[in-house]
C-alpha positions in Angstrom: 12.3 13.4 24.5 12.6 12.7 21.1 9.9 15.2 18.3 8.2 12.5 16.1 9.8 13.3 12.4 6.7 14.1 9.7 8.1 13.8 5.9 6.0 15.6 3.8 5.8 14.3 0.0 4.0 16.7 -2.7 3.8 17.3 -6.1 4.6 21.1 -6.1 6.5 23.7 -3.5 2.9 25.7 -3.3 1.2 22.2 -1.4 4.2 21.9 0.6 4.1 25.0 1.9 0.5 25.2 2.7 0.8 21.9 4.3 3.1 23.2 6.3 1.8 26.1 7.6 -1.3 24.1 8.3 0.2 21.3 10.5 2.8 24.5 12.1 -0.4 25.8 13.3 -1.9 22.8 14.8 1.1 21.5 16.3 3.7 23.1 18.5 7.6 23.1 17.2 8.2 21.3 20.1 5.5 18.9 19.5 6.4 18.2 15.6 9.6 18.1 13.4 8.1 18.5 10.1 10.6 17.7 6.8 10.5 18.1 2.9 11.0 14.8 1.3 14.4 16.4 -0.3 15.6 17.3 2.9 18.9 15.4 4.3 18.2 12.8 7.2 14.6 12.8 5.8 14.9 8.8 5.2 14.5 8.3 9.1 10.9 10.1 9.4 8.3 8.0 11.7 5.8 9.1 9.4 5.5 10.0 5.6 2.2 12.0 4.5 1.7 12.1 0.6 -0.2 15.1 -1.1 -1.6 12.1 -3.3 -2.2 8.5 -3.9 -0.2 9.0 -7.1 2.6 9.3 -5.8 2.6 6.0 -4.1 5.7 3.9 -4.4 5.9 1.1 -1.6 9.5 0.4 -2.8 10.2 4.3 -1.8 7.6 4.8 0.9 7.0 1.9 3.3 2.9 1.5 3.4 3.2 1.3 7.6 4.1 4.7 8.1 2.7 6.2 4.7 -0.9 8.1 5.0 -2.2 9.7 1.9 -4.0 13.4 2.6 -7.2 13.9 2.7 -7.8 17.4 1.3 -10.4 19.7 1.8 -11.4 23.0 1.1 -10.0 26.5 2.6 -13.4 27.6 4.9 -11.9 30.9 5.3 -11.7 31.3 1.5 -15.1 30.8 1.3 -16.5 34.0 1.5 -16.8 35.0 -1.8 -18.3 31.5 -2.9 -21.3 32.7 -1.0 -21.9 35.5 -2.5 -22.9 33.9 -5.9 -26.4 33.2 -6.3 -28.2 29.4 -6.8 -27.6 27.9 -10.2 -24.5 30.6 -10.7 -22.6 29.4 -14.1 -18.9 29.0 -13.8 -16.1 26.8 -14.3 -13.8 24.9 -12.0 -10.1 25.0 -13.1 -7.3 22.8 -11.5 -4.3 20.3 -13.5 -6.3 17.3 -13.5 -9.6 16.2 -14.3 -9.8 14.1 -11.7 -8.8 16.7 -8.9 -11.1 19.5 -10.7 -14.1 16.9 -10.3 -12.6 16.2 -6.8 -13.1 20.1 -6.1 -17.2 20.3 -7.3 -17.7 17.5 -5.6 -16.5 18.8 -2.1 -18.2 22.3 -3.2 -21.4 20.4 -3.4 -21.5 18.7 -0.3 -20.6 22.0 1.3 -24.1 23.0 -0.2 -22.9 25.2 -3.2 -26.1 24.9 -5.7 -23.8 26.4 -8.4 -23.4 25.0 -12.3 -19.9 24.5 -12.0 -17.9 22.9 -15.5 -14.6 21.3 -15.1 -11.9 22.9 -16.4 -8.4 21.3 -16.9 -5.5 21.5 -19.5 -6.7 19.4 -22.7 -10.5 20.2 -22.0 -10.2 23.2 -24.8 -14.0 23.6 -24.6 -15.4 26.8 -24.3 -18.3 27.3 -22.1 -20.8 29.8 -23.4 -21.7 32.8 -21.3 -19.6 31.4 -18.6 -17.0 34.3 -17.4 -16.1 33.5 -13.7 -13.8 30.6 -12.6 -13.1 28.9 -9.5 -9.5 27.8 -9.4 -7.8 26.7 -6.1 -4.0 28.7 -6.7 -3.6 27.7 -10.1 -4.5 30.6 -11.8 -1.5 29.8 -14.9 -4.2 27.4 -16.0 -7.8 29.6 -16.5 -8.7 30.2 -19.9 -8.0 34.1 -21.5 -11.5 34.6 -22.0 -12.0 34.2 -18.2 -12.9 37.9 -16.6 -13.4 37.0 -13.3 -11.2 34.4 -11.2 -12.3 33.3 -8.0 -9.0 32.1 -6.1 -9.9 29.4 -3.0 -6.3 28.8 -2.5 -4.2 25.6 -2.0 -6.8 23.0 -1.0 -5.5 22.4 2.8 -5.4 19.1 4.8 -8.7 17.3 5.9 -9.2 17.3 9.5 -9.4 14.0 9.6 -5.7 13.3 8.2 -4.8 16.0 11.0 -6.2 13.9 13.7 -4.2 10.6 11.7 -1.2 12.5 12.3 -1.7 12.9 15.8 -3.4 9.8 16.2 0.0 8.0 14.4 2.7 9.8 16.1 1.2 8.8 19.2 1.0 12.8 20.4 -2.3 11.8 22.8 -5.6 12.3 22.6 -5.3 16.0 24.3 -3.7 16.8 21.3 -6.8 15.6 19.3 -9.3 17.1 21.7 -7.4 20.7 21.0 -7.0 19.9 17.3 -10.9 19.5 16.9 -11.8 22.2 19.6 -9.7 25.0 17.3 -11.0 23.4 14.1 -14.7 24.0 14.9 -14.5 27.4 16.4 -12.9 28.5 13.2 -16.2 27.4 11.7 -18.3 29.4 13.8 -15.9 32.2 13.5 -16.6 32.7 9.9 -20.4 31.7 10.2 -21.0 34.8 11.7 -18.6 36.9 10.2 -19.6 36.3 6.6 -23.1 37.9 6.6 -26.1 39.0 8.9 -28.5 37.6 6.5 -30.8 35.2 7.5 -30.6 32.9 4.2 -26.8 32.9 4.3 -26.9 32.1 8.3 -29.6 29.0 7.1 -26.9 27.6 4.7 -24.3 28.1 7.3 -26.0 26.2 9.9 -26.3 23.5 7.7 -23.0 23.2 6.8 -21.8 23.7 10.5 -24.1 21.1 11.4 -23.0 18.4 8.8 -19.4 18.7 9.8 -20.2 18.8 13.7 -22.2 16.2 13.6 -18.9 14.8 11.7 -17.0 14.7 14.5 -16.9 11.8 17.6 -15.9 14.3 20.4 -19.4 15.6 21.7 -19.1 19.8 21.0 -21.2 22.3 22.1 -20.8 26.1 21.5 -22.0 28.7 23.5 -22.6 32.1 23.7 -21.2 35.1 25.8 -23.8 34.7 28.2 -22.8 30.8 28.1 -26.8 30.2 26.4 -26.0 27.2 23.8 -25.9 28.0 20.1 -25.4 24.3 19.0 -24.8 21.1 19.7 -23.8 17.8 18.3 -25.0 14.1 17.9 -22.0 13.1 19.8 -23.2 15.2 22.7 -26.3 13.4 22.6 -24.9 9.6 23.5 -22.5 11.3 25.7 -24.6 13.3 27.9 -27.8 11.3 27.9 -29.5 14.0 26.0 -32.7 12.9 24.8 -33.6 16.2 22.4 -30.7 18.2 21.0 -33.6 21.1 19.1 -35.4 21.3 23.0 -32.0 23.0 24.6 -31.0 25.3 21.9 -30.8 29.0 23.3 -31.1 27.5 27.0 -28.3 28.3 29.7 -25.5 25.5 29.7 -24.2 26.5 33.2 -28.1 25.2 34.2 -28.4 22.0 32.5 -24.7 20.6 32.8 -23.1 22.7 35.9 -20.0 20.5 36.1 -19.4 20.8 32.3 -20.0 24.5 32.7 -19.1 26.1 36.4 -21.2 29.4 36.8 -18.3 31.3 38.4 -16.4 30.8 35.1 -16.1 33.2 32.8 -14.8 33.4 29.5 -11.1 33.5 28.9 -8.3 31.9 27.0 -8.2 28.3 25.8 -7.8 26.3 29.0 -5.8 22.3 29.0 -7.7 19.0 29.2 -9.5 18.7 32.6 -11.1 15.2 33.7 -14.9 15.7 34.7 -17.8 13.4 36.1 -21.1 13.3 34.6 -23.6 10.4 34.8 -20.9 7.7 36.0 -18.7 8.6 33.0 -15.6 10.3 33.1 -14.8 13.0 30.7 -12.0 14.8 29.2 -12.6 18.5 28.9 -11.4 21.1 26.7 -12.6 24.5 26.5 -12.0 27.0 23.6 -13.0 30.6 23.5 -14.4 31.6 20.1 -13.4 35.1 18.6 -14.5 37.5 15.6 -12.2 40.7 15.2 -10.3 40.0 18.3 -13.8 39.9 20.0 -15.0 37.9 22.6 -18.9 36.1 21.2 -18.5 33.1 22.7 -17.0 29.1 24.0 -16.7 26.0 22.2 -16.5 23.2 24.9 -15.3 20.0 23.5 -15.0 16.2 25.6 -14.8 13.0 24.9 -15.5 9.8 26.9 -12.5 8.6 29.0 -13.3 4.9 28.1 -13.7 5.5 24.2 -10.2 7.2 24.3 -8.5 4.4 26.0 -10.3 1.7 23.3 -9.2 3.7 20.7 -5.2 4.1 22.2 -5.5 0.6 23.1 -6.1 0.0 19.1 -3.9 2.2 18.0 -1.2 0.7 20.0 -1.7 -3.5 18.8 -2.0 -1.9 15.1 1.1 -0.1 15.5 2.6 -3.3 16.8 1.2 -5.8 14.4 3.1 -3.3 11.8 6.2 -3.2 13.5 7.0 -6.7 13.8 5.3 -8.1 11.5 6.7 -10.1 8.2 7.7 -8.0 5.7 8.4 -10.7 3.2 6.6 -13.7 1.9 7.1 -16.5 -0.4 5.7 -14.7 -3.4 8.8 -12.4 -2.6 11.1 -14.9 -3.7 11.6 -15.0 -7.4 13.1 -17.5 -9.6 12.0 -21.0 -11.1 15.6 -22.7 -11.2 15.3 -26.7 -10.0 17.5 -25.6 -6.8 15.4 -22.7 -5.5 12.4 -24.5 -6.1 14.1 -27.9 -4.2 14.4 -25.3 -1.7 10.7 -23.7 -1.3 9.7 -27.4 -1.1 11.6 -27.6 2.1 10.3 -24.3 3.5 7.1 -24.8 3.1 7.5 -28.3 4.7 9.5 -26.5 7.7 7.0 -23.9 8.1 4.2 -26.1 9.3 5.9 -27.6 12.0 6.7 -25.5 15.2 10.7 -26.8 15.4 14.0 -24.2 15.6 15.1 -23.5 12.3 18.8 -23.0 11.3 19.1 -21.1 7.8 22.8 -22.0 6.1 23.9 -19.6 3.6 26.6 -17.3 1.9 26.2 -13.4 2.9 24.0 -11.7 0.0 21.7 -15.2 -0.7 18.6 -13.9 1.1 18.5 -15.8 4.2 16.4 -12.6 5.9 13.8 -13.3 3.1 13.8 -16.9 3.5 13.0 -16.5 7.3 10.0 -13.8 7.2 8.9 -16.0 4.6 8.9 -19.2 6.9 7.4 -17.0 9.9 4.8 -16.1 7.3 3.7 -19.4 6.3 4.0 -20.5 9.7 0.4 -20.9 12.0 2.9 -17.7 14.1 2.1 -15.8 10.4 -0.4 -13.5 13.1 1.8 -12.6 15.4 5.0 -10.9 15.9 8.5 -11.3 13.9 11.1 -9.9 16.1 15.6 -9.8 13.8 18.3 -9.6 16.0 21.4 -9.3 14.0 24.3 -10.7 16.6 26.7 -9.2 14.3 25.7 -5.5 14.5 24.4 -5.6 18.4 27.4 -5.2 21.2 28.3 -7.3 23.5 27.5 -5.0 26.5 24.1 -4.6 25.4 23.4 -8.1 24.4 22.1 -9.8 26.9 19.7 -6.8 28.2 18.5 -6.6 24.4 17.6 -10.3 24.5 16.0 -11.1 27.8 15.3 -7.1 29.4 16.0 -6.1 33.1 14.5 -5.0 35.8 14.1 -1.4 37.4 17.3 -0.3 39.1 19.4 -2.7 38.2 22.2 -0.3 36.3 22.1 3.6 35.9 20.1 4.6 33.5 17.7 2.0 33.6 14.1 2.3 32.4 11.8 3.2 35.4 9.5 -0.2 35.7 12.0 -1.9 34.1 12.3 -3.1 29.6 10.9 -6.2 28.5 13.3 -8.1 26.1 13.3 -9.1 22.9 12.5 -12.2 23.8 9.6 -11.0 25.9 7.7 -9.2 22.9 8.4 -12.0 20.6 6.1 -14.0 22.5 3.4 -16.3 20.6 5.2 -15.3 17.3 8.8 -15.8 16.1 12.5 -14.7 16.6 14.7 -14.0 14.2 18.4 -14.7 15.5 20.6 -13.3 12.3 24.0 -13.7 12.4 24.3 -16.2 14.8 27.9 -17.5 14.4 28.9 -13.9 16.2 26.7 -14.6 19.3 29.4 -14.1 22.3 30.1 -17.4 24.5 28.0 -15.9 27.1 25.1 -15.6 25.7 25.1 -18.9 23.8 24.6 -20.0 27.3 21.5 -17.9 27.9 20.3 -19.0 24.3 20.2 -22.3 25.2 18.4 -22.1 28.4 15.5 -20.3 26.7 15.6 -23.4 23.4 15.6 -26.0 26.4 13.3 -24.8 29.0 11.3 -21.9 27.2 11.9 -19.1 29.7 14.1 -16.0 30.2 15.3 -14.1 33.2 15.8 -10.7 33.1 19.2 -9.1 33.9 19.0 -8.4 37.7 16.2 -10.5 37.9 14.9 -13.6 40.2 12.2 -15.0 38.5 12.1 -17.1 35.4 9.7 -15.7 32.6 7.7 -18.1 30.1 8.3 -17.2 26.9 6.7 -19.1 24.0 8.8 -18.4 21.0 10.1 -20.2 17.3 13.5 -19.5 17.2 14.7 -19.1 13.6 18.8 -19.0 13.7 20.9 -17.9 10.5 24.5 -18.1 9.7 27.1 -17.7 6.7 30.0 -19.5 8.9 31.3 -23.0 9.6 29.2 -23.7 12.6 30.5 -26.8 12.8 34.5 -25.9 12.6 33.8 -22.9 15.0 32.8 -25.5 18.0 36.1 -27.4 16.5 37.9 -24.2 17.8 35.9 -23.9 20.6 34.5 -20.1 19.6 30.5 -22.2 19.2 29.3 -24.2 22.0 28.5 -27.8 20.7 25.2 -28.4 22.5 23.6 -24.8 21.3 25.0 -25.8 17.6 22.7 -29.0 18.1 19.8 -27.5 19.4 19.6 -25.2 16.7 20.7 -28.4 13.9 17.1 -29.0 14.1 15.4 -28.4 10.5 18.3 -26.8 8.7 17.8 -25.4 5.4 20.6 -24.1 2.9 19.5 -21.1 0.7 22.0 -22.1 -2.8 24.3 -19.5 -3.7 23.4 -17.4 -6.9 26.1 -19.3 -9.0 23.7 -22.5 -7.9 21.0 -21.0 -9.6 21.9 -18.7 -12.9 18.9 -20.3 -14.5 17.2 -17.5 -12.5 20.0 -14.8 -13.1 18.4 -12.7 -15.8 14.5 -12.8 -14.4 15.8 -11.2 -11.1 18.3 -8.6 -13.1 15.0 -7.7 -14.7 13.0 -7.7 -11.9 15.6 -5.0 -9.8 16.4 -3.1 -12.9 12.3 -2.7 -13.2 13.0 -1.4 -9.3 15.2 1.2 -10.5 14.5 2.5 -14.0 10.7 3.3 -14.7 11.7 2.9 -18.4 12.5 -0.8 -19.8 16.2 -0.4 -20.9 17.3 -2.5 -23.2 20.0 -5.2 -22.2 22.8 -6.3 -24.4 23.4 -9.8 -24.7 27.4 -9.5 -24.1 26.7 -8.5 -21.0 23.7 -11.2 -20.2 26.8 -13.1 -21.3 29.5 -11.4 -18.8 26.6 -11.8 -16.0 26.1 -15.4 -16.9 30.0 -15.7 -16.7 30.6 -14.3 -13.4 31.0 -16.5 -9.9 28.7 -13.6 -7.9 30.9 -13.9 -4.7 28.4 -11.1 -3.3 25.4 -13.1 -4.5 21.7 -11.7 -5.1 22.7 -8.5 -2.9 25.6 -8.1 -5.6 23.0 -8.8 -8.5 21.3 -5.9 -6.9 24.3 -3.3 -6.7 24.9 -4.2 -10.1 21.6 -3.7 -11.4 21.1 0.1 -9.4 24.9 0.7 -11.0 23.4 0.0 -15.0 20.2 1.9 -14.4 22.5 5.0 -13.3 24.8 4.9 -15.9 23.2 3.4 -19.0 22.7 6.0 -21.9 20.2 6.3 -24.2 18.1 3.2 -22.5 20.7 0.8 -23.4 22.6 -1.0 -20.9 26.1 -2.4 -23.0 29.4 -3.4 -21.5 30.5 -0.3 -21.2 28.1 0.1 -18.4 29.4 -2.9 -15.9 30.8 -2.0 -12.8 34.4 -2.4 -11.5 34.3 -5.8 -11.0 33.5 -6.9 -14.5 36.1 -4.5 -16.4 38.9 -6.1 -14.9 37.7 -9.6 -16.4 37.1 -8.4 -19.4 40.6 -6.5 -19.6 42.2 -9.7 -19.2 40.4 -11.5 -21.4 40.8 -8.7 -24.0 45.0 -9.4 -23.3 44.2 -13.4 -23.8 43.2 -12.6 -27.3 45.8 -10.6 -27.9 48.7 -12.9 -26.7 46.3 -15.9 -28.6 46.5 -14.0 -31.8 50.2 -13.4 -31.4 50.5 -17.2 -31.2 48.7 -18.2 -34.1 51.0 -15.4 -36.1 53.9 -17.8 -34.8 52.3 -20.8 -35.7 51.7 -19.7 -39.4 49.7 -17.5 -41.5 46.5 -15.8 -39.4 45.0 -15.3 -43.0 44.4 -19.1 -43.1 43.4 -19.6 -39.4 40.9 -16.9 -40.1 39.7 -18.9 -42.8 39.2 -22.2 -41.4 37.2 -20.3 -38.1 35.3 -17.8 -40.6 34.0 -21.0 -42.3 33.1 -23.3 -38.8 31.4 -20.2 -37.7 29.0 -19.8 -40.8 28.2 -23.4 -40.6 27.2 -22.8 -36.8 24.7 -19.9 -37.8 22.8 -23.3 -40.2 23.6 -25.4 -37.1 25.7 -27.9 -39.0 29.1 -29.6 -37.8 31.7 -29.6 -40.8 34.2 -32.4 -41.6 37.9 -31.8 -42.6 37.2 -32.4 -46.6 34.2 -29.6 -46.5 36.1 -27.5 -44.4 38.8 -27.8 -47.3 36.0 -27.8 -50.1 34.1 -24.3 -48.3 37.9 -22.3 -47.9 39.0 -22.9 -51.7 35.4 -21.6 -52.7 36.3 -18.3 -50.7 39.7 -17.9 -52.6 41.8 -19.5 -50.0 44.4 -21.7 -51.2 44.6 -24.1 -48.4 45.7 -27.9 -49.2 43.8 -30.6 -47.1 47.3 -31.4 -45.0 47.4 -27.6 -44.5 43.8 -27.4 -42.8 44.6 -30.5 -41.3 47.6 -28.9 -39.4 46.0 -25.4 -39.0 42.8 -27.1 -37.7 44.9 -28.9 -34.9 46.4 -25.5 -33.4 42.9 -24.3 -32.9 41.7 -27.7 -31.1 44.6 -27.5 -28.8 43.9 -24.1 -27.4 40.4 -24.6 -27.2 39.7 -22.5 -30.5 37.6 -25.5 -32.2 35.9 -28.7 -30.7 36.2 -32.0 -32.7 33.7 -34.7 -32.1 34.1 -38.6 -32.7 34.7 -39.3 -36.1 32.4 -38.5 -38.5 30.6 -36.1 -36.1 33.0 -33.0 -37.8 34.1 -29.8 -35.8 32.7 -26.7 -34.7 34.1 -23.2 -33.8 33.8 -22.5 -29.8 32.6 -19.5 -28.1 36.6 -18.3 -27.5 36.8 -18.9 -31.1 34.1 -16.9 -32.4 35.4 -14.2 -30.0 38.8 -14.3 -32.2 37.2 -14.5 -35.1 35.4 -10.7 -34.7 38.7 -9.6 -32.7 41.1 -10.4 -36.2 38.9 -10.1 -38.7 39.4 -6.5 -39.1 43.5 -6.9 -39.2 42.9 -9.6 -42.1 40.9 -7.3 -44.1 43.2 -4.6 -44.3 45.7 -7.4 -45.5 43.5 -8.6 -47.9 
């Protein structure tokens, strides 16, 4: 069997390490794979626990299998704590203020009457008569004047996100009941070996009693001679006990015999047992407690059969309602272009109704998006979403991916046999991706489930009702594939229901450079700035790879930009080659114009057109004449007349009706900057 993968996330190596060692000694190698964040093959973890909520990042860390710690405070480390008196004046020093008020905060509700000061780098003032600070690892950050440093260690993981963990990765509720049986006794452990004195014992017993009464497992600890030392509220609903004071110091083998057999005597931890007491079935675990390798006593921890199978039960439809969920909506597509909004306008039309859907669309345009979307706005939203992608599943497995099988029916099969996708798509929506790759065979079994809504599983005999959407997608010809016989023609009009067509990016450039800031915001935490010749080169380009291309590009700028400036240098492959050619047009263009007569007074015609652009003016022969004899060029009218032609025919200059004048083009202004510098040196 598989170990459940844990990725651990942290802001230093120090938390990582004592997170770590903390979930090493609660869980068994064989139990837990446990991974650094920078590892290799750390992308696949089931679950990702984060030090803190600062380091966040639902682009990085998917929300459905993140849990941020809950930290608390090293007991064992708490020894010398307790040895400062009430109202003791000190400092608490850690990196941040809000993790230093974090600390006194937990101090205090541990019961620590001390007058602690937060401490943190940028809080430079000095607290008078104050020489002793608390500081958990840290101790790079306490003031010089501090004499006396206090050192509580790495704060460790709550016991609650312990529990999560085991809880999440699904490693059963005897995991838990050990977890919480081993946590407590280390409690009582330290209570007695800290101190003999009866107002330290007092406090202890306090704190013991806030954080057993903490806990939903009913505890109770005993002695060696199996008398009970204390007990918890838990116990109380548990067991029917009406007084939890009246049974202190009496025998537990007396009151709860089956809880606590008389022949048994104390020895190591012992696994989960099932008990009956009062009609209700418990699960038993007992812990020995130790001091010095000693012997003093038992914790005996158990829980309510019924209230672990709610809680597993809930646990489990969680879990699934995350799985297959959506993980898209509409808000997730961007852009206000006429087409993609024509095109919202139709899915939220489609998604009301409860018809098959058939998504048209070039690879790259977002059909996925587009169908979580109209799953989400759908009255399915609630329930499940299950993808199939026909071009990545094979063939073999096809049909016992879709529709299950039943026990025995090949070797290796599941014992009680696998539901199908099909199956756990029920009262929600499948997703059939791809579909133009679906094999002939199971077009077959496709339509039987669109016609008559049921499924038979592979070595089965009885039909199953299955009350699915089906939502179909395809970037091929569906319509020339049943031509050539490769796409049956009753499935294709089955699914021809409410087709949709997502447009193509070069549809919709309107919306081009709002989602090339939106990804380059996904990858750069800075705000680079963009050049507009390449705006320009984007705006240009046909984006055979659509949006998932827009994407590539944008995570290939944000790596190689310098100095937060993305310019043409920075465009991938793709875009090089275009502009290499279209650096070897101008070339051969100015090479012509060398043929046709003298650059100098081409130059002068466009460096004139262009000017009168920038005041957003047209200019007529005569003033183009009139505006290159002021600039020292001796250019007759027949001259510009000729010269002005050459440039219209190749696209150089546009001419309007007569009277309208002419104006320099964008490949004209690009000439211009390219020969300006040759005429110069002439000049």
């Amino acid at each position: 069997m598989k170990r459940p993968k844990l990725m651990l996330v942290t802001k230093d190596k120090r938390t990582y390490e004592k997170f770590s060692q903390q979930l090493a000694e609660y869980f068994k190698e064989e139990d837990l794979c446990i991974v650094s964040s920078d590892e290799e093959g750390s992308e696949d973890s089931d679950l990702i626990l984060l030090s803190s909520v600062k380091l966040m990042d639902s682009r990085k860390y998917p929300p459905n299998k993140t849990i941020v710690s809950r930290r608390g405070i090293d007991i064992s480390k708490m020894e010398e704590l307790m040895q400062l008196p009430p109202g003791f004046n000190c400092i608490v020093v850690n990196n941040l203020p809000e993790n230093t008020d974090e600390i006194i905060e937990l101090l205090k509700s541990l019961g620590f009457q001390l007058n602690m000061h937060p401490c943190y780098p940028g809080s430079d003032k000095k607290i008078a008569g104050v020489d002793t600070a608390i500081v958990p690892s840290v101790i790079e950050l306490v003031p010089s004047y501090i004499k006396n440093i206090i050192d509580i260690g790495i704060r460790p993981l709550d016991f609650s996100t312990i529990i999560e963990v085991s809880i999440r990765l699904g490693l059963g509720s005897e995991k838990v009941n050990s977890q919480s049986t081993r946590y407590v006794k280390e409690i009582i452990s330290l209570s007695r070996k800290l101190s003999s004195s009866l107002d330290v014992v007092k406090e202890l017993n306090h704190q013991l009693e806030a954080i057993f009464n903490t806990v939903h497992d009913g505890l109770i600890a005993t002695d060696h001679h199996h008398n009970i030392i204390k007990i918890n509220k838990a116990s109380k609903d548990i067991l029917g006990v009406s007084d939890r004071d009246s049974i202190i110091g009496k025998n537990a083998q007396l009151l709860f015999p089956k809880l606590f057999p008389g022949r048994v005597k104390l020895e190591a931890s012992k696994e989960a047992e099932v008990v009956a007491i009062n009609e209700k079935k418990l699960v038993v675990n007992k812990s020995v407690i130790e001091v010095d390798s000693k012997k003093i006593g038992e914790l005996t921890a158990f829980q309510d059969v019924t209230r672990i199978q709610y809680l597993e039960k809930s646990i489990r439809k969680e879990m699934q309602k995350i799985g297959f969920s959506s993980r898209y909506t509409s808000k997730d597509i961007l852009g206000s272009s006429k087409k993609i909004k024509e095109t919202m306008q139709i899915v939220q039309k489609i998604a009301k109704t409860d018809h098959t859907v058939l998504i048209l669309g070039e690879n790259g345009t977002g059909k996925e998006l587009f169908a979580h979307s109209i799953h989400d706005l759908s009255a399915r939203g609630d329930g499940p979403l299950i993808p199939v992608n026909f071009a990545g599943l094979p063939q073999s497995l096809a049909e016992s991916e879709l529709f299950g099988y039943e026990e025995g029916t090949f070797t290796g099969a599941k014992k009680g046999g696998k539901q199908g996708l099909f199956e756990i798509a029920n009262n929600g929506t499948i997703f059939l991706d791809e579909i133009g790759d679906a094999p002939l065979h199971i077009q077959t079994l496709l339509l039987r489930v669109l016609q008559e809504k049921q499924v038979m599983r592979v070595g089965g005999r009885s039909l199953i009702p299955v009350n699915v959407r089906v939502i179909a997608a395809t970037n091929k010809d569906l319509k020339q594939l049943v031509k050539e016989g490769k796409f049956r023609e009753d499935l294709y009009y089955r699914l021809f229901v409410l087709p949709i067509r997502i447009p193509a990016l070069r549809e919709r450039k309107e919306d081009l450079v709002d989602l090339l800031h939106y990804f380059i915001g996904n990858y750069s935490t800075a705000n680079p700035y963009i050049s507009p010749a390449v705006i320009k080169e984007l705006l240009n380009y046909e984006w055979p790879g659509n949006v998932r291309e827009l994407i590539g590009v944008a995570q290939y700028m944000t790596a190689v930009m310098e100095n937060n400036e993305i310019t043409l240098n920075d465009l991938p492959e793709q875009f090089k080659e275009k502009l290499g050619q279209k650096e070897q047009k101008e070339e051969d263009m100015v090479a012509l114009l060398q043929r046709e007569g003298d650059l100098l007074e081409f130059y002068a015609i466009l460096s004139s057109l262009s000017k009168a652009k920038e005041r957003m003016i047209n200019m007529g022969r005569g003033k183009v004449v009139e505006t290159v004899m002021a600039e020292g060029y001796p250019l007759t009218e027949q001259k510009v007349r000729k010269r002005m032609a050459v440039l219209r025919d190749h696209g150089l200059i546009y001419s309007g009706v007569k009277g309208k004048g002419s104006k320099i083009s964008d490949s004209g202004e690009s000439l211009l900057k390219m020969i300006e510098p040759v005429v110069k040196i002439k000049v």
